[in-house]
Structures are given as structure tokens and as C-alpha cells.
TIVO-2410 file (N, C-alpha, C; in nm, 3 decimals):
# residues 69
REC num residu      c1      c2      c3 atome chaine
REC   1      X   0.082  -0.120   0.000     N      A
REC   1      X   0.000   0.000   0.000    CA      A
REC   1      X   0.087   0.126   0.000     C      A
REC   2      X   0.179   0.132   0.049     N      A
REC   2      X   0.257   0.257   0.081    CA      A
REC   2      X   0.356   0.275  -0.043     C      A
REC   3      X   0.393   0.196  -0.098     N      A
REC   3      X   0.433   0.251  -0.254    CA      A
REC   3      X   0.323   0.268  -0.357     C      A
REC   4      X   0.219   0.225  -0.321     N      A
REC   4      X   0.106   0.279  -0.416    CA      A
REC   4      X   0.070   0.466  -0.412     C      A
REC   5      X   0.129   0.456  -0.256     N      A
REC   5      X   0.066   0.591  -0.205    CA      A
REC   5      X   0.217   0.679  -0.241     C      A
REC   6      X   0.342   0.608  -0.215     N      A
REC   6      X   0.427   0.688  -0.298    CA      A
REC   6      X   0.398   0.752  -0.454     C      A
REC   7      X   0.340   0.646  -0.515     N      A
REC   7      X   0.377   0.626  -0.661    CA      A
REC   7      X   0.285   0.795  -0.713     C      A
REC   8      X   0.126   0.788  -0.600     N      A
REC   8      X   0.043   0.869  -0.629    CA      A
REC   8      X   0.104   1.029  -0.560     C      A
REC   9      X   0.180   1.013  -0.478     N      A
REC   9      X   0.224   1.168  -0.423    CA      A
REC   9      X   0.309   1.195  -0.605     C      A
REC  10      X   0.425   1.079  -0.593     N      A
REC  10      X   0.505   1.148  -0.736    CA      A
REC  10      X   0.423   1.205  -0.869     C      A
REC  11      X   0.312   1.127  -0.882     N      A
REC  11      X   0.247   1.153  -1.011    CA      A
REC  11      X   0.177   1.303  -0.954     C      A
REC  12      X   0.152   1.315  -0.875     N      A
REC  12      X   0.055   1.402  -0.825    CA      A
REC  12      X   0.158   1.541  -0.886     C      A
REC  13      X   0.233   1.577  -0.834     N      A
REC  13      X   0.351   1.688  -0.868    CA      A
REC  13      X   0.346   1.771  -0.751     C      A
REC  14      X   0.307   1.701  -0.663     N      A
REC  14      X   0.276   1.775  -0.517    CA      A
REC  14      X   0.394   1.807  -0.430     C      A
REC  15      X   0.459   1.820  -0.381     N      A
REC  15      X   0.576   1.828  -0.287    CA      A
REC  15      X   0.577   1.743  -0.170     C      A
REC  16      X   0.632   1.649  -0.128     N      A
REC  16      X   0.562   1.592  -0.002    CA      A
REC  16      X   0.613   1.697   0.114     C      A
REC  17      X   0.692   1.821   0.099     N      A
REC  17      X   0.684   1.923   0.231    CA      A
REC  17      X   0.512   1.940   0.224     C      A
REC  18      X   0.461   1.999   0.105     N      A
REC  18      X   0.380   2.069   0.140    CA      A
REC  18      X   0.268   1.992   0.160     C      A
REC  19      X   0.264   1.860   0.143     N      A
REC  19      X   0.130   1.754   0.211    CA      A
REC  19      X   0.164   1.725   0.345     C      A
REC  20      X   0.290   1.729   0.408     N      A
REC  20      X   0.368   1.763   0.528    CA      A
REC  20      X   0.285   1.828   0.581     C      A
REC  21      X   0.270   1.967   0.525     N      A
REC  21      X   0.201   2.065   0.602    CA      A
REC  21      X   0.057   2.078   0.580     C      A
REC  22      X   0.003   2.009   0.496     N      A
REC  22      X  -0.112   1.987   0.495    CA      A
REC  22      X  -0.169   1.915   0.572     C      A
REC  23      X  -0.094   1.785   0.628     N      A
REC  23      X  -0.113   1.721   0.760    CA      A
REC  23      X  -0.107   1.767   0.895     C      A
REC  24      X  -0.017   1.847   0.896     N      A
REC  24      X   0.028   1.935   0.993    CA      A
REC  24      X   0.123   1.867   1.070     C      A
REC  25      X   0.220   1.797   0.992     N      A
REC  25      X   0.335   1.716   1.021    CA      A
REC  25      X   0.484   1.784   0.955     C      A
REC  26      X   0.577   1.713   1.016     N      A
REC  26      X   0.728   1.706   0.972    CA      A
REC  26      X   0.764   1.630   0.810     C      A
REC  27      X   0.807   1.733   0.755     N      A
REC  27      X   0.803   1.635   0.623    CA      A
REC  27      X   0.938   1.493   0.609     C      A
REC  28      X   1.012   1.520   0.739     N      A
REC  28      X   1.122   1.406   0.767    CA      A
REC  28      X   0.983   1.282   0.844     C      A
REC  29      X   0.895   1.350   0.880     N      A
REC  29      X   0.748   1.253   0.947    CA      A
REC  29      X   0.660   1.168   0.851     C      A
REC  30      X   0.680   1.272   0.710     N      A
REC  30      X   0.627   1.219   0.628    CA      A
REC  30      X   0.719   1.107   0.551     C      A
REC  31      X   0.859   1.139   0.573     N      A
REC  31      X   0.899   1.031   0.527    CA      A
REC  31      X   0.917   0.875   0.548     C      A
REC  32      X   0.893   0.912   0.680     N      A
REC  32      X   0.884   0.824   0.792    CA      A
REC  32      X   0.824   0.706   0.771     C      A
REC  33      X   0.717   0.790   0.754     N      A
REC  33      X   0.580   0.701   0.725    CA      A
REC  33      X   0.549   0.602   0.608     C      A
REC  34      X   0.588   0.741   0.481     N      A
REC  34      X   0.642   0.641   0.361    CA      A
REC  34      X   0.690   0.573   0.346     C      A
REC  35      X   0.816   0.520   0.456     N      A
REC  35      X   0.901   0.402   0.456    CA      A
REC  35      X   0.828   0.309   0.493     C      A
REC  36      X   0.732   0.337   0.633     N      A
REC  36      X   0.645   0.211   0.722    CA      A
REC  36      X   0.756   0.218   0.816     C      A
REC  37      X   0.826   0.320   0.876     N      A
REC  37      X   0.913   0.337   1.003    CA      A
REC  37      X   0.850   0.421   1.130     C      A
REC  38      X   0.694   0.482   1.064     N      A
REC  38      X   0.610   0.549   1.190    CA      A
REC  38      X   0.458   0.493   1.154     C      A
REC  39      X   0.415   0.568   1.206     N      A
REC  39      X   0.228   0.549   1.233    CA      A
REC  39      X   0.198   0.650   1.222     C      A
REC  40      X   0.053   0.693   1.137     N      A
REC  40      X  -0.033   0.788   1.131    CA      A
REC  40      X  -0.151   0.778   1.189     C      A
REC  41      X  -0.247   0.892   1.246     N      A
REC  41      X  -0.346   0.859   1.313    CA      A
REC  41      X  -0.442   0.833   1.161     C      A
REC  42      X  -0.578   0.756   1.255     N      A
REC  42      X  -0.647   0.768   1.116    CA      A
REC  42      X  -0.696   0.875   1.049     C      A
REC  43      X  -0.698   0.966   1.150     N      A
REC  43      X  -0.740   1.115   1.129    CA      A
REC  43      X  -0.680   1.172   0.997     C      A
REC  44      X  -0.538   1.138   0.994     N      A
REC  44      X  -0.451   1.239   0.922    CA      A
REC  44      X  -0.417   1.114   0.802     C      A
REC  45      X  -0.432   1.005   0.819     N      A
REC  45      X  -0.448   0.899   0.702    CA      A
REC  45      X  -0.603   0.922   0.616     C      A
REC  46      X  -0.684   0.934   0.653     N      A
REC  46      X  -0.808   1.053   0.572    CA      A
REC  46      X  -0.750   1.139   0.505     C      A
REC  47      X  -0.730   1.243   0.606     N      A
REC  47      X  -0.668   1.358   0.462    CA      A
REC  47      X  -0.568   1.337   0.399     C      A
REC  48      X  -0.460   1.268   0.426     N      A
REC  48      X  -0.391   1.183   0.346    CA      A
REC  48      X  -0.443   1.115   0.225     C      A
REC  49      X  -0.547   1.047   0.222     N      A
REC  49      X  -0.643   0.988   0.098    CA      A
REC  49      X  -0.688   1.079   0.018     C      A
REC  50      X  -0.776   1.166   0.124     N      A
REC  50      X  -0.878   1.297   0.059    CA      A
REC  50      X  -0.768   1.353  -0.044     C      A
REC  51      X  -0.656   1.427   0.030     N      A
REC  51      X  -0.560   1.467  -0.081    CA      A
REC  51      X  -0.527   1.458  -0.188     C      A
REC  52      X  -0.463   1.339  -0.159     N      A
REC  52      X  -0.419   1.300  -0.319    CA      A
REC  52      X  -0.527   1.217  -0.395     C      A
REC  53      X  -0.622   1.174  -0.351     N      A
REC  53      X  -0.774   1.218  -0.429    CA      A
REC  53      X  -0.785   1.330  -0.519     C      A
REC  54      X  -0.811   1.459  -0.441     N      A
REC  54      X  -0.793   1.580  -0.488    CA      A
REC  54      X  -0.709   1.593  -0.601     C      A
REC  55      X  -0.636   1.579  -0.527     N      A
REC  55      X  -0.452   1.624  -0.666    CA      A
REC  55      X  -0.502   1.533  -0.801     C      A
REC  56      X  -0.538   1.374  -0.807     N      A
REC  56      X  -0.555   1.315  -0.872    CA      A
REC  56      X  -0.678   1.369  -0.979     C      A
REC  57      X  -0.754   1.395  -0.930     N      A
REC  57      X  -0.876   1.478  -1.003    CA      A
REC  57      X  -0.851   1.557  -1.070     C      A
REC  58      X  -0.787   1.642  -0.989     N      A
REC  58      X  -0.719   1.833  -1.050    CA      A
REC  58      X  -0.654   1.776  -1.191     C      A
REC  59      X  -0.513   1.702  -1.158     N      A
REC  59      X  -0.450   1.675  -1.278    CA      A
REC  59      X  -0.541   1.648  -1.378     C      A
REC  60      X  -0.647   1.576  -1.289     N      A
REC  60      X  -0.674   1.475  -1.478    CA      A
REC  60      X  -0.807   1.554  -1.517     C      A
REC  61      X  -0.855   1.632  -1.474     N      A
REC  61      X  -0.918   1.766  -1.490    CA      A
REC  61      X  -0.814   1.925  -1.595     C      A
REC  62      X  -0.732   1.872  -1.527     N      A
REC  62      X  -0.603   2.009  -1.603    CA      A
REC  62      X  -0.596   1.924  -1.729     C      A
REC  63      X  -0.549   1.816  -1.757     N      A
REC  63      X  -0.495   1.741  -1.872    CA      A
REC  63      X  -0.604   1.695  -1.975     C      A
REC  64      X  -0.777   1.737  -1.899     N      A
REC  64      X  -0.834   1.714  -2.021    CA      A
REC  64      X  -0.939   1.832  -2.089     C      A
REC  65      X  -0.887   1.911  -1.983     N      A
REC  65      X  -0.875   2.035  -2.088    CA      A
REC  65      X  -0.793   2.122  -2.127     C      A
REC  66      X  -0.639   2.048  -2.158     N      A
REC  66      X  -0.562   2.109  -2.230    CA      A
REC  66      X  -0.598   2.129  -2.370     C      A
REC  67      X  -0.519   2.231  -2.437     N      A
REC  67      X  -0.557   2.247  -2.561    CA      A
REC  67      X  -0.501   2.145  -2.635     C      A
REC  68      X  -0.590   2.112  -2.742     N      A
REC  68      X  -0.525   2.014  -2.878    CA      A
REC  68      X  -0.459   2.084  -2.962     C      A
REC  69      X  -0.343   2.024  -3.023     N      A
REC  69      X  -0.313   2.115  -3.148    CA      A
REC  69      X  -0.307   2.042  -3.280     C      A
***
């Protein structure tokens, strides 16, 4: 699960500081986690989802209404 959730921060183009701070965590916390070397509450594993939900949408919302040429 947690390289799935890597794979989606990278595609995302998000920064993981700034989902860091969107959690209202340490982004060395966030890395943490990404490894499976800490624990998140479920609280902040929600917006963790919600997020890059979000991001995932936006992109593929931005990319399909780019222009054709």
C-alpha cells in the first residue's frame, strides 16, 4: 500500500513538504511514514487519501482540458 501511495504523491507533482504541512506534520514525518518506520493517526491517514484524491482529479481535470493542437 505505501508505494502505491508513494507512486500517487510522485504523479501528483505535489511536494511531499507541502502535504507535510497539509497534515500538519514534519516532512522528515512524512517520510517516515512512507518508509512504514512510523504510524499515522487515522485522522490524518483521511486527509492523506482525501488529498491526493484531490490532486488526482485536479491533474486529470487540467490534462483534459488542455488544448489540442
Amino acid at each position: 500500500m505505501l508505494e502505491k501511495i508513494k507512486e500517487q504523491i510522485k504523479s501528483s507533482g505535489v511536494k511531499q513538504k507541502f502535504i507535510a504541512q497539509h497534515l500538519s506534520i514534519s516532512p522528515s514525518m512524512l517520510t517516515l511514514v512512507l518508509n512504514g518506520e512510523r504510524k499515522l493517526s487515522d485522522e490524518k491517514w483521511d486527509k492523506l487519501m482525501t488529498f491526493l484524491s484531490v490532486a488526482r482529479n485536479y491533474k486529470e481535470l487540467l490534462s483534459s482540458n488542455a488544448p489540442t493542437s
